[in-house]
C-alpha positions in Angstrom: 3.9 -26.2 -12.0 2.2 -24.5 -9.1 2.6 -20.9 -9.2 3.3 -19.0 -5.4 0.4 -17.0 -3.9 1.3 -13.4 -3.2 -0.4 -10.7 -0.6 1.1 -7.5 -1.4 -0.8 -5.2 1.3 0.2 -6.3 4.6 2.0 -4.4 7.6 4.3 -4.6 10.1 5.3 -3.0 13.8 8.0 -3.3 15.2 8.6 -4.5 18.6 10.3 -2.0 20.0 12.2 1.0 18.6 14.3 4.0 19.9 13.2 7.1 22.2 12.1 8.8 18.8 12.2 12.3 20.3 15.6 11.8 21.5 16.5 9.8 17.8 15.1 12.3 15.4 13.3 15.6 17.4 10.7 17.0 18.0 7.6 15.8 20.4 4.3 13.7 20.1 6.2 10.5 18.2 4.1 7.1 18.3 5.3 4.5 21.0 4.7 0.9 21.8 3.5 0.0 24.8 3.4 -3.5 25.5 0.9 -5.4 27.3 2.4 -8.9 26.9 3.7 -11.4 25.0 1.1 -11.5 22.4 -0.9 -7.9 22.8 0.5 -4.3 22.8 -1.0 -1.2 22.3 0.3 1.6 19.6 0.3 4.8 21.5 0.8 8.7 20.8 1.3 10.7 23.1 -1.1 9.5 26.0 -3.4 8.4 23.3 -4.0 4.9 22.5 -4.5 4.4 19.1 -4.6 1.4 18.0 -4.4 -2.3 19.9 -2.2 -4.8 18.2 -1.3 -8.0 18.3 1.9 -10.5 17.6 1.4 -11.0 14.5 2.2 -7.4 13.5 6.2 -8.0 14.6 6.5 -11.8 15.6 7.5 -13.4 11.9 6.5 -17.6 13.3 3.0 -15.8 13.9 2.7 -14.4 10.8 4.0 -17.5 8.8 1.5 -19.9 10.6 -1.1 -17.5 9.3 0.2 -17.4 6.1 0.2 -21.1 5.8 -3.5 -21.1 7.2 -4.8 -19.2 4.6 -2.8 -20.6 1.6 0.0 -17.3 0.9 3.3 -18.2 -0.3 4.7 -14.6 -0.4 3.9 -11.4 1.4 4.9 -7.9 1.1 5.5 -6.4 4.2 5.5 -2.5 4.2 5.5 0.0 7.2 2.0 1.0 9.3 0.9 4.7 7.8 1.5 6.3 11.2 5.3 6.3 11.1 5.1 8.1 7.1 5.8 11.0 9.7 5.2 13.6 6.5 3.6 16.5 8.7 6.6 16.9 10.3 10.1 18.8 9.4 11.9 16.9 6.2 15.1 16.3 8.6 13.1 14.3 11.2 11.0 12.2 8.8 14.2 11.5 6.9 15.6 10.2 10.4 12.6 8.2 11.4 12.5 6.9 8.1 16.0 4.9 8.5 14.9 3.8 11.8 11.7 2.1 10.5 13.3 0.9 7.3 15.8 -0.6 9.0 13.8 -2.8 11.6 11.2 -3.8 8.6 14.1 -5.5 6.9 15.1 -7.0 10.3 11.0 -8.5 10.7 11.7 -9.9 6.7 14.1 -11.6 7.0 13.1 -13.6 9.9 10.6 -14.5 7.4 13.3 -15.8 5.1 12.3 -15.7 1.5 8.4 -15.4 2.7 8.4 -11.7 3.3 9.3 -8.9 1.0 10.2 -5.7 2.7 9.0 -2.2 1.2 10.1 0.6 3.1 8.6 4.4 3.3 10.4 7.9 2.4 10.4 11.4 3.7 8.0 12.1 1.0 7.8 16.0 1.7 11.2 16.3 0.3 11.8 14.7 -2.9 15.4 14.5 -2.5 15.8 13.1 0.0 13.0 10.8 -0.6 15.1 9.6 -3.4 18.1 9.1 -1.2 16.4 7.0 1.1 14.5 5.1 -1.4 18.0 4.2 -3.2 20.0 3.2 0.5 16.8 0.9 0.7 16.8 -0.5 -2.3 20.2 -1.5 -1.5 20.4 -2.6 1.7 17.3 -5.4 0.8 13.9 -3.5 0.1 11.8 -4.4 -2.6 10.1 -1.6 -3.5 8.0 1.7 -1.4 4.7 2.4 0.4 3.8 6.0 0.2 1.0 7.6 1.9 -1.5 9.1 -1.1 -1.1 12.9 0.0 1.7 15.3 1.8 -1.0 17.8 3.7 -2.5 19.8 0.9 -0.1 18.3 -2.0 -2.0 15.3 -3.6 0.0 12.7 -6.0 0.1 15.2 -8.8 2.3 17.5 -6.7 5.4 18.0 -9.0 7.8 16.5 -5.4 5.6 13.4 -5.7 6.3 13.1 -9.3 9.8 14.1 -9.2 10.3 10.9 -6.6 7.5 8.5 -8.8 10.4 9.4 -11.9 12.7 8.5 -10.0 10.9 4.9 -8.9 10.4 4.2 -12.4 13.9 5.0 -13.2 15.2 2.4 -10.5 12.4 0.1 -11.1 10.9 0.3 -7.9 7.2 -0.9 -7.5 5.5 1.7 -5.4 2.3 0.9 -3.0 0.2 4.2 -2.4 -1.8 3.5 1.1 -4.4 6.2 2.3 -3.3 7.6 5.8 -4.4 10.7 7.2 -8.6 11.5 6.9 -10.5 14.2 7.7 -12.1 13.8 10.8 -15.1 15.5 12.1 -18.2 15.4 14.1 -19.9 13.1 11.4 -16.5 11.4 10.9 -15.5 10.9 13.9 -18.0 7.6 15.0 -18.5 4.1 13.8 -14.7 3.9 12.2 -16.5 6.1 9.4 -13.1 7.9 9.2 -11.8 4.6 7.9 -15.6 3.2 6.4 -15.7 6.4 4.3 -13.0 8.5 4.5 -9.7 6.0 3.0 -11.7 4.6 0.1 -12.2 8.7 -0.7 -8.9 9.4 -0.4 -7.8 6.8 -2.5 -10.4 8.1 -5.1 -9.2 11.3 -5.1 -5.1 10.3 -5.5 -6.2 8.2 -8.6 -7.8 11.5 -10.0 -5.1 13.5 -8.9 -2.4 11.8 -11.3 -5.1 11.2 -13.9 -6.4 14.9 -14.0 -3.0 15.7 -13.1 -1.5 15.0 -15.9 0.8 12.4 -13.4 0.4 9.2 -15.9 1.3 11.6 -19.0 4.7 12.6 -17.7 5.6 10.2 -15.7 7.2 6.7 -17.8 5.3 3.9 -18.2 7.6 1.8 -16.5 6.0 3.3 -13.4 4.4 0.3 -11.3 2.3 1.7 -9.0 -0.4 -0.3 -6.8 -3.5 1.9 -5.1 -4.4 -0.5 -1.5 -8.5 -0.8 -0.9 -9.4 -1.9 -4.5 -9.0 1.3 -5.5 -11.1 2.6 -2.9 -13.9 4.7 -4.9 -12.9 5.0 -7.8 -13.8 1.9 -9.9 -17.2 2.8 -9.0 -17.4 5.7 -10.4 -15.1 5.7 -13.4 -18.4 6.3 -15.9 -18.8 9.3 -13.7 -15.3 11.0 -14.3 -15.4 10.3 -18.0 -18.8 12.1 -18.3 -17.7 14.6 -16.3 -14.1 15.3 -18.3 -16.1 14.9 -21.6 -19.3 17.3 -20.6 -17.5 19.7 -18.2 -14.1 19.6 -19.7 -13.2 23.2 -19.1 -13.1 22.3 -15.1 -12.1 18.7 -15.3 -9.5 17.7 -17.6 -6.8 19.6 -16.1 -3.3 18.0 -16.7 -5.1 14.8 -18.4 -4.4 14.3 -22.8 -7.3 11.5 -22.1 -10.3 10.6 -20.3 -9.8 8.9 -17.3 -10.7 5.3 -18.4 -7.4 5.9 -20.9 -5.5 5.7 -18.2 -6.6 1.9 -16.8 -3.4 0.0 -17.7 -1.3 2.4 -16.0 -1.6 1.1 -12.4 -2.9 -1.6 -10.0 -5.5 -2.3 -7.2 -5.5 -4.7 -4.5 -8.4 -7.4 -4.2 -9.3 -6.4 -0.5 -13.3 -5.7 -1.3 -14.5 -8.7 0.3 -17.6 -9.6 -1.8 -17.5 -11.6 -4.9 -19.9 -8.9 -6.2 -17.1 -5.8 -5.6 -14.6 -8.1 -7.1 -16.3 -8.9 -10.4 -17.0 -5.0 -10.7 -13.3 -4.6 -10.1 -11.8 -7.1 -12.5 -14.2 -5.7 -15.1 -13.1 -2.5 -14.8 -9.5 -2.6 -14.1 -9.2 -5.7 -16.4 -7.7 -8.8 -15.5 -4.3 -8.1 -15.8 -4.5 -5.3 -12.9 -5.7 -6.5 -10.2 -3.4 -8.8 -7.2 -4.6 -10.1 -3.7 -3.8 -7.8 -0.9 -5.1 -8.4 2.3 -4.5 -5.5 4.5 -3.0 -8.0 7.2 -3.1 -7.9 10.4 -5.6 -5.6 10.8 -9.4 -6.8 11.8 -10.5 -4.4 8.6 -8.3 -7.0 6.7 -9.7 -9.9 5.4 -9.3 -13.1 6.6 -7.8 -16.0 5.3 -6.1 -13.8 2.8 -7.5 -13.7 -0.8 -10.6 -16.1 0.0 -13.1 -13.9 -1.9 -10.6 -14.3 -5.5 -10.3 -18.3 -4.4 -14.1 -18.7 -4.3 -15.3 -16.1 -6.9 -17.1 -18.3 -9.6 -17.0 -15.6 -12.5 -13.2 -16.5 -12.6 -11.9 -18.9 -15.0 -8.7 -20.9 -13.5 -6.2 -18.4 -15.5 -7.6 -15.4 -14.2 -7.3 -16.9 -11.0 -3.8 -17.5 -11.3 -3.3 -14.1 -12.4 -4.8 -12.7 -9.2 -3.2 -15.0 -7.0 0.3 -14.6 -8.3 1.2 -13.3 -11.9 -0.1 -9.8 -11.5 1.8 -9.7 -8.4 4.9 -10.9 -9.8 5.0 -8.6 -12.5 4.4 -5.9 -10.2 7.2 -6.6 -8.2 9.4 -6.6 -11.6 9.5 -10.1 -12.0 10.5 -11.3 -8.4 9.6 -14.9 -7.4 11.1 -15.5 -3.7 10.1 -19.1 -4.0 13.5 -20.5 -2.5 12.3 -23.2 0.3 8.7 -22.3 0.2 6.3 -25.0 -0.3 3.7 -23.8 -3.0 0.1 -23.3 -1.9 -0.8 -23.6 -5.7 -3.4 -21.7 -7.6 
C-alpha cells in the first residue's frame, strides 16, 4: 500500500486582506500590492519586502507543483511577518483571526491536499489559547509559532503556559524563526537569513532544553523546529560538553544533558545535501525527522524532499518514514488521503 508524501513546512499569502490599520490599529501593517495575475509584491509601509508569486495564494498553482515534485499532503501555515508579536496583545489577537481565517479559506481550495495551521497572539498566553482552540475548531490542524516574543525565548513561562496547553489539546506545533538581528555585517548577501535563522533556531532548541521546557512540559508535546534544526544538530557534542564541564553556567532549568532530550521534538529535512541529511538522521534518529520544504520561497527546495528521495544511506523504511510516517504521527495520526492519488514512497 503506498503511503502519502507529506511537506509540513510550506506557507501561504493571501491574496488580499482588510485595511489592517482600520481592522485591528495601529500603523506600519504589511500589505499586498499586486503586480498581476501571477506576481505581487509583500509590502510595509513603503518598503518592499519580499516579491511573491501565485503560488503563495492560488491553490491549482500550488497543487500542479505538488504533483511535479511527488507531495501528497502539505501543511500550509501562515508567512512569519503577519505573527504581529511586537505589537499590543489586542491587535495581534485581531490580525490573528483575520489571517487564520483566510488560510483555512486557501486549504480548502486545496481540498484534502492542504492542511491549515494557523498562528496565535503569542505575547499573551491567554489569549493565545483562545485563538488556538476557535482554530482548532473551525478546521486548523495544528500552530506555527515564531521561536521568540522580543526578549522572551521558548522557555518563557507564557510560551510554556500555551505549549501546555497544545499538548493538552493535542495540537502539533511548528516553531519557525522570524525576526533576526540585523546589522552592518548582517545586513548583505541574505546573511540575515544565511546565518542569522539557523541561529535562532539553535538557540530556541536550547532555550527549552536549558530551560527546563521539555521537563515540565508533557510529553505528548509534538513540536517540529523548521531548517533542520537550524544549528543545533551540529553542535549537539558541543552543548553536552559544555553542560557536563561548565555545569554551573549551563544547565539551568535542564535534569539532563541536552542529547537526553532528542526524542522530544522534530526537524524538517530542508538541508539540501545528502551529506546534512545523513548528519541529521544520525543525530535526531530516524524516527524524528519529516520533509519540509520551506515552499514557495526560492530558499526552499525544489521539487520538495528530493534530497531524502535520492539519499543512498537510506534504506526503503527509513525512507518511508521521512516521506510520510513521521509526518503523520506528528500531525496525531492524520492521513487526509480522501481522493488524492498516492505519489508512493
Amino acid at each position: 500500500m503506498n503511503l502519502p508524501v507529506y511537506d509540513v513546512h510550506t506557507h501561504v499569502v493571501p491574496k488580499g486582506w482588510p485595511d489592517l490599520a482600520a481592522e485591528c490599529g495601529g500603523t506600519g501593517w504589511p500589505w499586498l500590492r499586486v503586480d498581476s495575475e501571477r506576481a505581487a509584491m509583500l509590502m510595509v509601509g513603503d518598503h518592499e519586502w519580499r516579491p511573491i508569486q501565485s503560488a503563495c495564494w492560488d491553490a491549482p498553482t500550488r497543487l500542479s507543483d505538488m504533483d511535479a515534485d511527488g507531495i501528497d499532503v502539505q501543511v500550509v501555515s501562515p508567512t512569519p511577518i503577519f505573527f504581529s508579536y511586537d505589537r499590543p496583545a489586542a491587535q495581534a489577537v485581531k490580525v490573528a483571526r483575520v489571517f487564520n481565517d483566510l488560510v483555512l479559506e486557501c486549504a480548502a481550495a486545496g481540498g484534502d491536499r492542504l492542511v491549515p495551521f494557523c498562528q496565535v497572539p503569542l505575547q499573551d498566553p491567554d489569549a493565545a489559547c483562545e485563538e488556538l482552540d476557535r482554530c482548532l475548531a473551525a478546521g486548523h490542524a495544528g500552530v506555527e509559532i515564531g521561536n521568540h516574543v522580543g526578549d522572551r525565548d521558548l522557555g518563557d513561562p507564557g510560551v510554556v503556559q500555551f505549549l501546555r496547553h497544545c499538548a493538552e489539546v493535542g495540537a502539533p506545533v511548528f516553531v519557525h524563526p522570524w525576526d533576526m538581528p540585523g546589522g552592518p555585517r548582517l545586513d548583505r548577501w541574505m546573511a540575515r537569513w544565511l546565518t542569522g535563522m539557523p541561529a535562532e533556531t539553535h538557540l530556541s532548541l536550547l532555550a527549552m532544553i536549558l530551560g527546563g521546557v521539555f521537563d515540565a512540559v508533557p510529553d505528548t508535546l509534538r513540536i517540529c523546529f523548521a531548517h533542520g534544526g537550524g544549528n543545533f544538530p551540529y553542535w549537539l557534542g558541543r552543548a553536552d560538553n559544555a553542560w557536563h564541564r561548565r555545569g554551573d553556567l549551563v544547565r539551568g532549568r535542564s535534569t539532563r544533558p541536552p542529547s537526553h532530550y532528542i526524542g522530544r521534538f522534530y526537524v524538517d529535512s530542508v538541508v539540501f545535501e545528502e551529506p546534512a541529511l545523513r548528519l541529521l538522521v544520525s543525530v535526531m534518529g530516524e524516527d524524528r525527522v519529516l520533509v519540509g520544504s520551506d515552499y514557495p520561497y526560492p530558499l526552499g527546495e525544489r521539487p520538495a524532499g528530493q534530497v531524502v528521495r535520492k539519499a543512498d544511506f537510506l534504506t526503503e523504511e527509513q525512507r518511508s518514514k521521512l516521506l510520510s510516517t513521521n509526518a503523520a504521527r506528528f500531525l496525531g495520526g492524520l492521513h487526509r488521503t480522501a481522493g488524492v492519488a498516492l505519489s508512493g514512497t
